[in-house]
N, C-alpha and C positions, 0 to 999 in steps of 0.2 A: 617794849611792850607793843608800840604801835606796829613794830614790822610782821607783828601778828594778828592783830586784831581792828586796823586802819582798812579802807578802803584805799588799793593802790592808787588812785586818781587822785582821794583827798591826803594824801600822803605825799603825793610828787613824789614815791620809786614804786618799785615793784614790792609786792609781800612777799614776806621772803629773804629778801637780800642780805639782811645779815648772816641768817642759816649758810645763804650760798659762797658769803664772804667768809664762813668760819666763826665767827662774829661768837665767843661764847656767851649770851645776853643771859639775864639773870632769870628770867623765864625757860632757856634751856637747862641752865643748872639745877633749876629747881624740881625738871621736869627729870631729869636724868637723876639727881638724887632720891625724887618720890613718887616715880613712874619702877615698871618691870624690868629686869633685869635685861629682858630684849631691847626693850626702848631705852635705855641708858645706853647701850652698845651701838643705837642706832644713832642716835643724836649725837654720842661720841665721835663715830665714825663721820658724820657729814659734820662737824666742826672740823676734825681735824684733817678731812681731806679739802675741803673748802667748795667743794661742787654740790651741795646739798637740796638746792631746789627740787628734784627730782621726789626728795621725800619729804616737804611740808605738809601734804595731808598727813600722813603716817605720824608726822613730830606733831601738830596742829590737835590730833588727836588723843597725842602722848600728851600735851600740856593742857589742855583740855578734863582729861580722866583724873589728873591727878591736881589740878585746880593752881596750876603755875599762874594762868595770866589772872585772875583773881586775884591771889597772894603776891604777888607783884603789886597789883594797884595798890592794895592794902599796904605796903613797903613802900612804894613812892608816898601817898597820901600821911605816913606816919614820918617822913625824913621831912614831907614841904610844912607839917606840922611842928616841927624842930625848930627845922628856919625861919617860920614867923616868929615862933617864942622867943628865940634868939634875936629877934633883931628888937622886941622891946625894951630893949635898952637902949636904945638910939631913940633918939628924940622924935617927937612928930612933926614928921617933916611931908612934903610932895615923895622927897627920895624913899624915907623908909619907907611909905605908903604903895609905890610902885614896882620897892623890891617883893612887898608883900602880894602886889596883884601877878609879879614873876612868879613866884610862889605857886601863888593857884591857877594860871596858867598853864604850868608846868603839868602838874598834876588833871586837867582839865580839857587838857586839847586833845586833837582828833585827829591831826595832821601835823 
């Protein structure tokens, strides 16, 4: 989600890069599943040629309209919710305490 929505400086690469890498990220799929039938074919096309930078506005757009990176966050924030509940089984320790602030970190950061 951040290789879309990061400032490339506070991200240390480029925006982008996964598109360009092919990278299917779950924000494309989501966007090719509940985007147009054009923009499925587009986003298709620059994964699996792997040279895709050329059309991040156009995808950036596509996930955008159809609220990918939105539903994304909402997916990570529901999975790092998991994992806290999960680890209350483990004792209160520093460790489970710090797996928990991975946790929301995960979910959290900007870079």
């Amino acid at each position: 989600m951040l290789d879309y929505s990061a400032d490339g400086e506070q991200l240390g690469k480029n925006v982008g890069d996964d598109l360009n890498e092919g990278k299917p990220t779950l924000p494309l799929l989501h966007a090719m599943r509940h985007g147009t039938p054009e923009q499925a074919q587009m986003i298709r096309q620059a994964i699996e040629q792997g040279n895709g930078r050329h059309l991040l506005e156009p995808v950036l757009e596509a996930m955008n309209a159809c609220g990918s990176l939105e539903w994304t966050r909402q997916r990570a924030e529901e999975e790092a919710d998991k994992a806290i509940a999960a680890l209350q089984v483990l004792p209160d320790t520093p460790w489970r305490e710090a797996l928990i602030g991975l946790a929301h970190i995960a979910v959290q950061r900007d870079r």
